[in-house]
N, C-alpha and C positions, 0 to 999 in steps of 0.2 A: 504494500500500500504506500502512495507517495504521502510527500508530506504533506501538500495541501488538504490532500483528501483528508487524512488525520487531522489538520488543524480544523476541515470543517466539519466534524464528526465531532469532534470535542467540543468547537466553541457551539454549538448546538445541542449537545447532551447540559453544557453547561445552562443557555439558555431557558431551557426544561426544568431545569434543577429551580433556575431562580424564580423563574413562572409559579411553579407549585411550592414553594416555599413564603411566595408574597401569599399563596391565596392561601397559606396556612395561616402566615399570618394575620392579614384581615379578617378572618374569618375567628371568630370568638365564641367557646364552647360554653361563656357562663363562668362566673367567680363568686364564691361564697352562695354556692346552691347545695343542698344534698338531692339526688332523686330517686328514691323506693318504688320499685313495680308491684303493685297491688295486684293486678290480674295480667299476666302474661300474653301475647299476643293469642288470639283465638280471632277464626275467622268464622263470620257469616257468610256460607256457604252460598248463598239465594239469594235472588236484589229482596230487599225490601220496600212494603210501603204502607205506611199506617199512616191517617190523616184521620185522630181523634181530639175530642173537645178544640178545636183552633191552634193544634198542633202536627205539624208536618214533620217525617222525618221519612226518609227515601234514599238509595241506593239503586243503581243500574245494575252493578254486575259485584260478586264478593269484595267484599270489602273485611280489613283487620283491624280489631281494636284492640288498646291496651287502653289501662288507668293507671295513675301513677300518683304519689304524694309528691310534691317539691318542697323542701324548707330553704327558705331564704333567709341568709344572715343578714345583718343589719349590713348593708350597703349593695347586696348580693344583686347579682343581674344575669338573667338567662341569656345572654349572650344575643346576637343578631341570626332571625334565624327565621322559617317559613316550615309550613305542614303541608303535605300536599293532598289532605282531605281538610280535614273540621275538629278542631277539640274545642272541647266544652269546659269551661274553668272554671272551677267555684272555689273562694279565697275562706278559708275554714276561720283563720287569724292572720291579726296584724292588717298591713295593707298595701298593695303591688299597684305599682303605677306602668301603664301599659304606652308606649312607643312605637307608633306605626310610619310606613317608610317616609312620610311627611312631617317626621319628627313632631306627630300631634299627642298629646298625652291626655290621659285617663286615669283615673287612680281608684282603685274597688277596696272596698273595707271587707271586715269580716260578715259571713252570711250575702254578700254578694257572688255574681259571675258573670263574666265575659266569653265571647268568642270568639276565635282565632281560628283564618283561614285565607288561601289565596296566595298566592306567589311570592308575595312582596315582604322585603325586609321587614320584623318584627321583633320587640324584645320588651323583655318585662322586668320592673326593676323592683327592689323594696330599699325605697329612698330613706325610712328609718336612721338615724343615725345610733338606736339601742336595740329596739325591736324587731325580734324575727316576724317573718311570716310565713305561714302555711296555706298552701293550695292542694287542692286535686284538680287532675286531669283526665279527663275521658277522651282520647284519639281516636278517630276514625279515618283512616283510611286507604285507598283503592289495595286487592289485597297482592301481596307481594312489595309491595311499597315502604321507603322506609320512614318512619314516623316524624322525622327530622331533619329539615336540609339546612345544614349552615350558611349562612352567605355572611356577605360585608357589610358595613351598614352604608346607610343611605350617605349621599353626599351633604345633609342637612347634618347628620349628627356629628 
């Protein structure tokens, strides 16, 4: 092999290297969280579709759920991140303030819940400077799919 070819074989393995390594680090798994699986992924085999008392809930084709607890330390943030079905969050304690890719915020107390869904940059914080907080999570979806997609955050944050 000459040596140009080497040099460009290198400086393009190197490229690679740096590519995946910026998107490591951009990409932010969450700091001062713990998170518990309560119910293991289990799939509903069959679409779903129940439309009772002025509540809709529907599925095309299998779909997996899990539930999860999260605790957030005081300051703690689930990182920048998207579902690519639908969770359903109810904040048990404490209070999480939620950050959508328009750096717009929302903050739920305990005995509240929000929902989170859709592509776009999302992250949840507990702005607390003493106080934990505890959430559950109920994910759903498409099945094979993974519950979590990291990304970066938005250009606002």
């Amino acid at each position: 092999m000459n040596f140009y070819r080497k040099l460009v074989i290198g400086l393009g393995t190197i490229t690679v290297i740096a590519a995946f390594g910026a998107t490591i680090a951009l990409a932010n798994t969450g700091t001062l969280i713990t998170t518990t699986i309560l119910g293991h992924r289990a799939t509903l085999s069959d679409s779903v579709q129940v439309n009772q008392d002025r509540v809709k809930f529907q599925t095309k084709d299998p779909t997996d759920v899990l539930v999860q607890t999260i605790i957030f330390q005081s300051h703690g943030t689930s990182g920048w991140h998207f579902h690519p079905g639908v969770v359903i969050v109810v904040v048990e304690s404490g209070q999480v303030t939620t950050h959508d890719a328009n750096c717009q915020t929302a903050t739920y107390g305990a005995h509240q819940s929000f929902v989170e869904s859709g592509t776009t940059p999302f992250m949840v914080s507990n702005e607390s400077a003493t106080d934990k907080a505890v959430v559950y999570a109920t994910i759903v979806v498409p099945a094979g799919s993974p519950f979590r997609i990291e990304t970066a955050p938005p250009a606002c944050a």
